[in-house]
C-alpha positions in Angstrom: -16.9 53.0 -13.1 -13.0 54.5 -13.9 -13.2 56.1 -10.7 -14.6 53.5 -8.5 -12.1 51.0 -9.9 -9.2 53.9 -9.0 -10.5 54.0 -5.7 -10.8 49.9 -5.1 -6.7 49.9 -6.4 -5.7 52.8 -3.9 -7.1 50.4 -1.2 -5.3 47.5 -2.3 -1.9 49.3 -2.5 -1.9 51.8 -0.1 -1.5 49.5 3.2 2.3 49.0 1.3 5.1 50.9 -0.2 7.0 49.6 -3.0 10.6 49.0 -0.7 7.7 47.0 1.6 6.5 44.8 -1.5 6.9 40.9 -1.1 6.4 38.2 -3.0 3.2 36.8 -0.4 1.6 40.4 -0.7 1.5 40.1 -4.6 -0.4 36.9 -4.1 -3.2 38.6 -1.6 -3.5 41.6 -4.1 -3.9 39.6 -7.1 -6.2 37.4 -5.4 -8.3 40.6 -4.1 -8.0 42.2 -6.9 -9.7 39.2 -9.2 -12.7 39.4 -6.0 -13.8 42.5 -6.0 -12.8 43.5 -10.2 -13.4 40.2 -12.0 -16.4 40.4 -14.5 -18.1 37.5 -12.8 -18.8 35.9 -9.7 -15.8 33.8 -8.2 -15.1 31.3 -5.7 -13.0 33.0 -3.0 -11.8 29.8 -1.4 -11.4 27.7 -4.5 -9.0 30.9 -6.0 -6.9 30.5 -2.8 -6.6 26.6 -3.3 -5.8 26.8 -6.8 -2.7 29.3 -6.4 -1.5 26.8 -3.4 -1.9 24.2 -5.9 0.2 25.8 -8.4 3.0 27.0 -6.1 3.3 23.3 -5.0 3.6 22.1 -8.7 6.6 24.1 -9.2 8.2 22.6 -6.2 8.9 18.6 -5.9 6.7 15.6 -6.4 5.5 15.4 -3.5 4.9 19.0 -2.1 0.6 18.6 -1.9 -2.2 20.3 -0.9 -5.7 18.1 0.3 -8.9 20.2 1.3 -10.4 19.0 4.6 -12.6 15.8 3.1 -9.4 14.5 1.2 -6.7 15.2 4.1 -9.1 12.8 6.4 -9.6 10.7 3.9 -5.7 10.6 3.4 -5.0 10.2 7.2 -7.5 7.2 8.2 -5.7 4.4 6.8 -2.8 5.2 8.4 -4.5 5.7 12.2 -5.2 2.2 12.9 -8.9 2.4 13.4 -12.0 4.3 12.4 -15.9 3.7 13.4 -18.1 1.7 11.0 -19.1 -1.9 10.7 -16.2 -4.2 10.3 -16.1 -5.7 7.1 -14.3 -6.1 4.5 -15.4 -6.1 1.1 -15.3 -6.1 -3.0 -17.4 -4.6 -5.7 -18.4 -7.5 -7.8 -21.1 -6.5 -10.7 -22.6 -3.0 -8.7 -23.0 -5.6 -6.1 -21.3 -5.0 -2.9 -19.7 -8.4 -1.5 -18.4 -8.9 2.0 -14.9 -10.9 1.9 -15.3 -11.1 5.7 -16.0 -9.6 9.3 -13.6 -8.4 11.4 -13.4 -10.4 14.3 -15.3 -9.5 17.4 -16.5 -6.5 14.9 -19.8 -4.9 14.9 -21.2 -6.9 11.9 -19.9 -10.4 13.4 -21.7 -9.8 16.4 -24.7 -9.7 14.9 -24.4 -12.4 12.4 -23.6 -11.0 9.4 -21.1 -14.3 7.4 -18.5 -13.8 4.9 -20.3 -13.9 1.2 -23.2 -11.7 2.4 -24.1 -9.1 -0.1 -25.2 -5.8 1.3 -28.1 -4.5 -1.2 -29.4 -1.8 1.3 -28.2 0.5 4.1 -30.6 1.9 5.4 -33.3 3.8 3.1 -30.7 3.8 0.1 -30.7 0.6 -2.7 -27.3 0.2 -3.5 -27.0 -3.0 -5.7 -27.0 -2.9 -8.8 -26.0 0.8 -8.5 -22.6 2.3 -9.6 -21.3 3.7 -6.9 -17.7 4.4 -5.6 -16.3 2.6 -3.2 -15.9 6.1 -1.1 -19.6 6.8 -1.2 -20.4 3.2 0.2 -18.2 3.1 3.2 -19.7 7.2 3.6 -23.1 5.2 4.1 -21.4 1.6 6.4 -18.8 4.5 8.9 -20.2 6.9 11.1 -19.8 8.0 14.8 -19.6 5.1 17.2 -22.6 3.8 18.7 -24.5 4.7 16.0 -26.9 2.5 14.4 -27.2 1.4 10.9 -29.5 -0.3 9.0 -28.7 -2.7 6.6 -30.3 -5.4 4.1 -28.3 -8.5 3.1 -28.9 -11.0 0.3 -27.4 -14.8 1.6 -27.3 -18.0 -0.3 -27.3 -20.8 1.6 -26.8 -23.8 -0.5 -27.5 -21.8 -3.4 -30.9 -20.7 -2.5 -31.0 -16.9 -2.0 -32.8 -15.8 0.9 -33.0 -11.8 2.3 -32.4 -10.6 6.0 -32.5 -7.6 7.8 -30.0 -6.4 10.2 -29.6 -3.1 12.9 -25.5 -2.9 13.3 -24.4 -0.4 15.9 -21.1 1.1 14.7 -18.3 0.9 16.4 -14.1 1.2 16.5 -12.7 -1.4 13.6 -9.2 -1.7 13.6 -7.5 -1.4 10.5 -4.5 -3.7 9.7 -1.5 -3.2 8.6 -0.2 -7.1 8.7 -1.7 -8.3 5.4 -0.2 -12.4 6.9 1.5 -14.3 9.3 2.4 -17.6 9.0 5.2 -20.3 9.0 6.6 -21.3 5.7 8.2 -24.2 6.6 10.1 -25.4 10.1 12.0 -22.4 11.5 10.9 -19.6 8.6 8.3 -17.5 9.1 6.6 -14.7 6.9 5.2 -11.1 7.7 4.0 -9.3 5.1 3.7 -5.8 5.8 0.7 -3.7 3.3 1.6 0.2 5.1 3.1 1.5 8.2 0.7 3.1 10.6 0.0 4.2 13.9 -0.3 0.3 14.9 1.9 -1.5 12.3 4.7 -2.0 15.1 2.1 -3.4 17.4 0.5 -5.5 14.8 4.4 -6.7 13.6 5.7 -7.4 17.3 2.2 -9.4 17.8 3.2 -11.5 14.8 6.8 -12.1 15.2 5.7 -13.7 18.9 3.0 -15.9 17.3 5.6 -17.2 14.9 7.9 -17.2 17.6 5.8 -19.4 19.5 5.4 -21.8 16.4 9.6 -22.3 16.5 10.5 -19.3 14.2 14.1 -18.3 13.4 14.3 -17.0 10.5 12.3 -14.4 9.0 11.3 -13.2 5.7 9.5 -10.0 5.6 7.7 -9.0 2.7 7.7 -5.0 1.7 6.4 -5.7 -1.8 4.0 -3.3 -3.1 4.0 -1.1 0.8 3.9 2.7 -0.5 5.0 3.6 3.2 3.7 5.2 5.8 5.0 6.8 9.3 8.7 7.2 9.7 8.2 6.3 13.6 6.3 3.3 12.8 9.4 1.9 10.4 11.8 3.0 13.0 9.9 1.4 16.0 9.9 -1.9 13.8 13.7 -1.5 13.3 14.0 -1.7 16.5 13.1 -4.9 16.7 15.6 -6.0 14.5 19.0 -4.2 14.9 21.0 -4.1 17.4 19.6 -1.7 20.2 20.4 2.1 19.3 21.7 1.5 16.0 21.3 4.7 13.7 18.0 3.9 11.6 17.6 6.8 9.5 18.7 10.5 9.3 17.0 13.8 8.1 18.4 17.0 6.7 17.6 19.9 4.5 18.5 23.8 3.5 16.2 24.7 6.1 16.0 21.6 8.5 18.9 20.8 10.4 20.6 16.9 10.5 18.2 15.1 12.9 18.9 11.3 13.6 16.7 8.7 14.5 17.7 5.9 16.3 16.3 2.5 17.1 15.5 0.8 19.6 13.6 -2.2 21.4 10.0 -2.0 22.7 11.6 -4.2 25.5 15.2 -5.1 27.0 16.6 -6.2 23.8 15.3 -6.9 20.1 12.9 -9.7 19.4 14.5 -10.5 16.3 18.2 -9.7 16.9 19.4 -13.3 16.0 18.7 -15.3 12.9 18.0 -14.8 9.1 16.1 -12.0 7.8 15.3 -11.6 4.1 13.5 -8.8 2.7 11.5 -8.8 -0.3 10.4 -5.5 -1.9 9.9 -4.3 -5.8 9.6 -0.8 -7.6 6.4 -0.2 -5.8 8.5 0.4 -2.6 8.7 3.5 -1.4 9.3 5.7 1.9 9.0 3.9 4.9 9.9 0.6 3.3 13.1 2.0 1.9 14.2 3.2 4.8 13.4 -0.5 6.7 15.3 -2.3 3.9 17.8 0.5 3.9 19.0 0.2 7.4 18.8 -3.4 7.1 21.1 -3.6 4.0 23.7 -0.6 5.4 24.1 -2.4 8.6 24.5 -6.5 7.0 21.4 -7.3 9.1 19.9 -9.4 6.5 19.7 -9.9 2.7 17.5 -7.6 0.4 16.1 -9.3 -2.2 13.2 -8.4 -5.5 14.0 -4.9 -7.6 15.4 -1.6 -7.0 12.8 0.5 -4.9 10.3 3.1 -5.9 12.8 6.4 -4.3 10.7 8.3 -2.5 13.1 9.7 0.2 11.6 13.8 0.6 10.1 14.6 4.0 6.5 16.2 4.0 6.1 18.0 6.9 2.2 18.2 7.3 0.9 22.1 7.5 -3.0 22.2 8.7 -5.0 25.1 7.7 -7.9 26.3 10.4 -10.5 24.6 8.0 -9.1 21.2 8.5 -7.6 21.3 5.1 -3.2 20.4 5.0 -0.6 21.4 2.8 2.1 18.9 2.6 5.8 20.7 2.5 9.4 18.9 1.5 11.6 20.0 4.3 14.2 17.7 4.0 15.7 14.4 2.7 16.3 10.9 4.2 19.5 9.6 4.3 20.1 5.6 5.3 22.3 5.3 8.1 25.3 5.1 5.6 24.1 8.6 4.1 22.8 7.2 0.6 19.8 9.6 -0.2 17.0 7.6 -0.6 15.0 9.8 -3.1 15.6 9.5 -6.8 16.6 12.0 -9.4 13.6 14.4 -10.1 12.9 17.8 -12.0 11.1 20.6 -10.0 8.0 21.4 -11.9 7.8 18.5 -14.2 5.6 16.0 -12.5 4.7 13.8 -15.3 8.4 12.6 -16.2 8.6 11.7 -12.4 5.2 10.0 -12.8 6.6 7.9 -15.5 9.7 6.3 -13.8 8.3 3.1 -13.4 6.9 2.6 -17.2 10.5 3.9 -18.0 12.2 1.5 -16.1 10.0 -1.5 -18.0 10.7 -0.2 -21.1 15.0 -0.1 -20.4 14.5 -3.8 -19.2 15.4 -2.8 -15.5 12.8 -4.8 -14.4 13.4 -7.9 -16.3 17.3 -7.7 -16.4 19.6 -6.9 -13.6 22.1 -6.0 -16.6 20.0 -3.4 -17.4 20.7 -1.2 -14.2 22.8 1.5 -14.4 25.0 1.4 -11.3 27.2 4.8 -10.9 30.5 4.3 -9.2 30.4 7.8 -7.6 27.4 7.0 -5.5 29.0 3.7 -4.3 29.5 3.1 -0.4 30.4 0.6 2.1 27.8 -1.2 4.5 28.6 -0.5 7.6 30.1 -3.9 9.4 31.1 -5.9 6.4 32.1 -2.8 4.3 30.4 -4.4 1.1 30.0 -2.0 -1.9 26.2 -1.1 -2.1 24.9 1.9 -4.1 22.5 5.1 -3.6 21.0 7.2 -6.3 17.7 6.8 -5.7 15.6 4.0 -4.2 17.4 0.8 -2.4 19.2 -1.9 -4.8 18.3 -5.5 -4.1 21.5 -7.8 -3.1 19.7 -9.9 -5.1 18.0 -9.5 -8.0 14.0 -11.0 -9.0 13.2 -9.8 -12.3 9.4 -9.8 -13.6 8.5 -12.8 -15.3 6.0 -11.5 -18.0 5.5 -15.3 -20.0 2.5 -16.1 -17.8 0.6 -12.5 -18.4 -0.4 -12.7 -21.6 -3.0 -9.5 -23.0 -6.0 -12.1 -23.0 -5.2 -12.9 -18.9 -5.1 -9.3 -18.8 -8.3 -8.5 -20.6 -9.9 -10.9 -18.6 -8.5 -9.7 -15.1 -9.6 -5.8 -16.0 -13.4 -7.2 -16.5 -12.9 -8.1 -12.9 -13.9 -11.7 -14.0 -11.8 -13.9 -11.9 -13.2 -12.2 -8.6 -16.4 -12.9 -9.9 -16.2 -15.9 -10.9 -14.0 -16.8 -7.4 -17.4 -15.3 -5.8 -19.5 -17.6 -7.6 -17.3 -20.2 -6.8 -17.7 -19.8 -3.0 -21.2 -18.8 -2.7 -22.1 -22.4 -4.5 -19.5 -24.5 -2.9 -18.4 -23.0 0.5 -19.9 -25.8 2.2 -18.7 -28.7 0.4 -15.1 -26.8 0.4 -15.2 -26.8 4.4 -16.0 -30.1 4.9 -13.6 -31.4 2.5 -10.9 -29.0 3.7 -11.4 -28.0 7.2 -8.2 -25.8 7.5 -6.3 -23.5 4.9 -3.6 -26.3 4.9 -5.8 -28.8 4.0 -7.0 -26.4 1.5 -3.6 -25.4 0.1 -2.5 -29.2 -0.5 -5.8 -30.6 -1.8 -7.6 -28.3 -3.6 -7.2 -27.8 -7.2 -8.7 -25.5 -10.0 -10.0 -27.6 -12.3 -10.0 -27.5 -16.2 -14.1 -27.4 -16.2 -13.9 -24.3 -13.8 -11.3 -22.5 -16.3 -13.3 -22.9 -19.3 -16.1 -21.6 -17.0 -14.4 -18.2 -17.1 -13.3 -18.5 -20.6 -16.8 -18.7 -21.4 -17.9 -15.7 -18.9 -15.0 -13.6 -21.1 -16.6 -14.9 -23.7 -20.0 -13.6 -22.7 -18.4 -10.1 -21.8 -17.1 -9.9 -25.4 -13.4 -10.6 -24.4 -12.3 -12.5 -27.6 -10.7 -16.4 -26.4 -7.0 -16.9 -27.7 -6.2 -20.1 -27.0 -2.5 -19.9 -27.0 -2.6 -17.2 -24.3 -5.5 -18.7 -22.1 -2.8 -22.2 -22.3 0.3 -19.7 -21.7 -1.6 -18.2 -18.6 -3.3 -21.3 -17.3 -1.4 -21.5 -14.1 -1.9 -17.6 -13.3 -5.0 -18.1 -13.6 -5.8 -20.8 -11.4 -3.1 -19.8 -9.1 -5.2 -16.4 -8.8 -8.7 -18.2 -8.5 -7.9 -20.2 -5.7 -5.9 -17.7 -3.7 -9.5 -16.1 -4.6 -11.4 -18.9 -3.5 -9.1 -19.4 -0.1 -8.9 -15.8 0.9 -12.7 -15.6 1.2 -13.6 -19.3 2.5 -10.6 -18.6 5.5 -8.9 -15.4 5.7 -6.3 -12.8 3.8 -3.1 -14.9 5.0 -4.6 -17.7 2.7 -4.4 -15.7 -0.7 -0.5 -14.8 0.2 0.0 -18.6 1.2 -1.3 -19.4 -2.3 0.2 -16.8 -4.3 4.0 -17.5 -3.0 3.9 -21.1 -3.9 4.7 -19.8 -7.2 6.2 -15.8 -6.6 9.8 -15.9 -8.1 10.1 -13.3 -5.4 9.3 -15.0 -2.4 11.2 -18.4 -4.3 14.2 -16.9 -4.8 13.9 -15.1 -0.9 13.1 -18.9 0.7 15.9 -20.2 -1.3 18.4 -17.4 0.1 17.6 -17.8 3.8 17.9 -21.2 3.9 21.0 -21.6 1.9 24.8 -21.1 1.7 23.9 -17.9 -0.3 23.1 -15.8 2.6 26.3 -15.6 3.9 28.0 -15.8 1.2 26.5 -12.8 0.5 27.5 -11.3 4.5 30.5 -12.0 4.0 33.6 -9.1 3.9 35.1 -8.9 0.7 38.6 -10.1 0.8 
C-alpha cells in the first residue's frame, strides 16, 4: 500500500519542478490527490465546484459560480422570452391560480380565462401538492410546438365545473414594463421591474403610447428593480439625455477605462424635453443606479425615494464547456461624474454585506434623512448645474421618502406571510368577477367606485382567525387602509391586468406622492437650479 501510494505521488509531481510550482497546479494536485487517495468514493465534479465556490467567497459579493440548470435558470428572465404556455400565475393553498394569459399566448388561444386553476398537467396531479414554483413551470415550458396537457378547475358563478385542454407551447414574452398609464393630464408613469434584452423596446413602446395620450412629463418608477443588462439601461438613457451624453464608465486593475455613451434609437431622444422624476429605494441596484445616476449627474430630472442598494462591480460572465458560468468582478462603474456606484464591502465577509439593508433600518436611514451620513470627501458637482451630490455607494435621492412603518403593524404582517389577503382577493374574484365587470367595465371605473368593505375585512380577520393568527384589534384598525388598499389592487390586478394593482397601490405610496407632487410643482426647479 506504502509503495503504491509513493508511486501515485511521483506521478502527481513529477510533470513539475518546484521553481515551475503555481498556485492553479496546487489546486489540480490537491484535487487529484483527494481522487485517487481519499478513503471513500468522491464526487469529482462536485470537488471542482466546491473549490470554485470557495475561491469566489474570498473575493467580493458578487464574484459567483451557477452549474448549468442554475445559470439558465438565472439567464431566462432577463432574455425576453422562453417557450411554455403564457400565463401568469400564484400559488394559492397548493393550488396553482392563473392571474392571467398573455395575450395572443398559447393558453389564450385556446380558452384558458384568468381565475382558472390548473390541477393537472398532463399525467401529474398537482393541486393540493407542495410543490415549488420551479418544478411547476418545469412541467407548463418546454420546446416550442410542443404539446401539453392540462386539467383546469373553473367557477362560473360559483359553480365549479372541470375542463380539459391540449396547449401547444410556444414563444411567451417576458415583460419587463410591470405598467403604463397616465396619472393625470400630461404625467405619465412607467414602471420598470428588470432590464433585459427587450426592456428598451418594451420602454420606447410605452413612452409612445403615453405619448399619444398627451404625455409630457414622466415619472419612472425603479423601485424595487435589482437590474439587469448594462446595454439595456444605456439604450434607455438614450432616450432621455441628450444624444451622446456619457452614460456610464468602467474601469478596473485589470480592465481598462471603457465608456459608454448614449444615444437615440432614432434622430433624436423621445423624451429629451419635459419633467422626469425618478423614484427608486434601497432595493435599487445595478442597472437602475446607473439610469438614476446619469440622470441626477447630468440635472436631467429629479431623483426621488432612498439611497440605492450600491451594487456597482462588473461581472463578466465565464462559461464552462458544461454550460455551467462563473461570474468574475472585472471592474467598477462609475456615473458619468465618476462617483463609484458600489458601496463599501469587505472581501471575504459576505454576511455583513448581506446585512446592509437591515443595518440601514436599524440606524433610521430609512425613516430619517437625518440619519444619513453624507461624507464631504466624496462630494461632487453635477455636471450642468454644478449642484453638490454625493458617491459612496449607491445613488442619494434629491429628495428624500422615508418608510412609513404606522400602517404595518406585526398582526398585518402575520396575516400577509399566511398569504391570506391573496387568497382571500382570489376568493373574492372567483365569486364576484361578474358582478365586478358589469358594475365597473374599465379599471377606471374600477379605481373610483369600488371599495373594500368593512364585511369583507372582517372576512379575513376571521380566515386569520381560522389559521390561528391571534386578532389585535388596535393593529387590524391601525392597518385598515393597508389592508384594503392591498385587497383591491389584488382584486383589480386579476379582474384587468398588472397596471391596475400599481394604479391602486400609488393612490396612497408616499413615494409616488411625494414624486407627483415634485413634477408638477415649483420644487422641481427649484431643485435644477445652480446654486448661487
Amino acid at each position: 500500500m506504502k509503495k503504491l501510494f509513493y508511486a501515485i505521488f511521483a506521478l502527481l509531481t513529477s510533470a513539475v519542478s518546484a521553481q515551475q510550482f503555481l498556485p492553479a497546479h496546487k489546486l489540480q494536485y490537491a484535487e487529484q490527490a483527494i481522487s485517487k487517495l481519499y478513503v471513500d468514493s468522491v464526487d469529482q465534479e462536485k470537488l471542482v465546484e466546491d473549490a470554485i465556490v470557495g475561491m469566489l467567497k474570498s473575493l467580493d459579493p458578487h464574484s459567483s459560480y451557477t452549474n448549468a440548470k442554475e445559470t439558465q435558470e438565472l439567464n431566462e428572465p432577463l432574455e425576453g422570452s422562453f417557450s411554455g404556455i403564457g400565463i401568469s400565475f400564484n400559488m394559492a393553498t397548493d393550488t396553482l391560480y392563473i392571474i392571467e394569459t398573455i395575450g395572443g399566448g398559447p393558453s389564450e388561444r385556446v380558452g384558458i380565462l384568468p381565475g382558472d386553476r390548473i390541477l393537472k398537467v398532463n399525467d401529474t396531479v398537482i393541486a393540493g401538492v407542495k410543490m415549488l414554483n420551479s418544478d411547476i413551470m418545469k412541467r407548463l415550458r418546454g420546446p416550442k410546438g410542443t404539446d401539453v396537457d392540462v386539467t383546469v378547475l373553473r367557477y362560473e358563478s360559483g359553480t365549479p365545473d372541470t375542463i380539459d385542454f391540449r396547449i401547444t407551447r410556444d414563444d411567451i414574452p417576458i415583460f419587463s414594463v410591470d405598467a403604463a398609464y397616465i396619472v393625470e393630464p400630461g404625467v405619465g408613469y412607467i414602471r420598470i421591474n428588470k432590464f433585459g434584452a427587450e426592456t428598451h423596446k418594451e420602454f420606447v413602446e410605452a413612452v409612445r403610447k403615453l405619448q399619444g395620450e398627451g404625455m409630457k412629463d414622466l415619472i419612472l418608477d425603479l423601485s424595487d428593480n435589482g437590474g439587469g443588462y448594462l446595454k439595456a439601461s444605456v439604450d434607455i438613457l438614450g432616450e432621455l439625455l441628450p444624444s451622446g451624453s456619457l452614460a456610464v464608465f468602467t474601469e478596473g486593475l485589470n480592465s481598462p477605462k471603457y465608456e459608454y455613451s448614449a444615444f437615440p434609437s432614432e434622430k433624436k431622444p423621445l423624451l429629451a424635453d419635459g419633467r422626469l422624476v425618478v423614484m427608486m429605494n434601497q432595493f435599487s441596484a445595478s442597472a437602475s443606479e446607473i439610469t438614476a445616476g446619469a440622470i441626477q449627474d447630468w440635472d436631467r430630472g429629479v431623483v426621488v425615494g432612498r439611497r440605492s442598494f450600491g451594487k456597482g462591480l462588473v461581472q463578466r460572465p465565464v462559461p464552462f464547456p458544461d454550460g455551467s458560468m462563473m461570474r468574475l468582478t472585472v471592474a467598477h462603474y462609475y456615473t458619468p461624474t465618476g462617483r463609484d456606484i458600489q458601496k463599501p464591502y469587505t472581501k471575504g465577509n459576505a454576511d455583513a454585506y448581506a446585512h446592509d439593508i437591515i443595518d440601514r433600518f436599524n440606524n433610521g436611514e430609512l425613516m430619517h434623512e437625518d440619519s444619513i451620513k453624507y461624507v464631504d470627501s466624496l462630494k461632487v458637482k453635477t455636471l450642468r448645474l454644478n449642484r453638490p451630490i454625493y458617491g459612496g455607494g449607491g445613488i442619494s435621492p434629491d429628495r428624500f421618502v422615508g418608510i412609513d412603518t404606522t400602517e404595518n403593524t406585526k398582526y398585518y404582517r402575520q396575516v400577509m406571510a399566511k398569504g391570506l389577503i391573496n387568497r382571500f382577493a382570489i376568493k373574492t374574484v372567483d365569486k364576484d368577477r361578474k358582478e365586478i365587470l358589469a358594475k365597473y367595465p374599465t379599471d377606471t371605473d374600477f379605481l373610483k367606485g369600488y371599495t373594500i368593505s368593512d364585511a369583507q375585512l372582517q372576512e379575513l380577520y376571521d380566515m386569520a382567525t381560522a389559521e390561528k393568527i391571534d386578532f389585535n384589534a388596535e393593529e387590524a384598525a391601525l392597518s385598515k387602509p393597508l389592508f384594503s388598499m392591498v385587497l383591491k389592487g389584488l382584486i383589480g390586478r386579476d379582474i384587468y391586468d398588472s397596471s391596475t394593482y400599481f394604479k391602486v397601490y400609488n393612490q396612497r405610496d408616499p413615494m409616488f406622492r411625494k414624486a407627483l407632487e415634485v413634477i408638477r410643482s415649483k420644487e422641481y426647479s427649484d431643485i435644477l437650479t445652480a446654486p448661487k
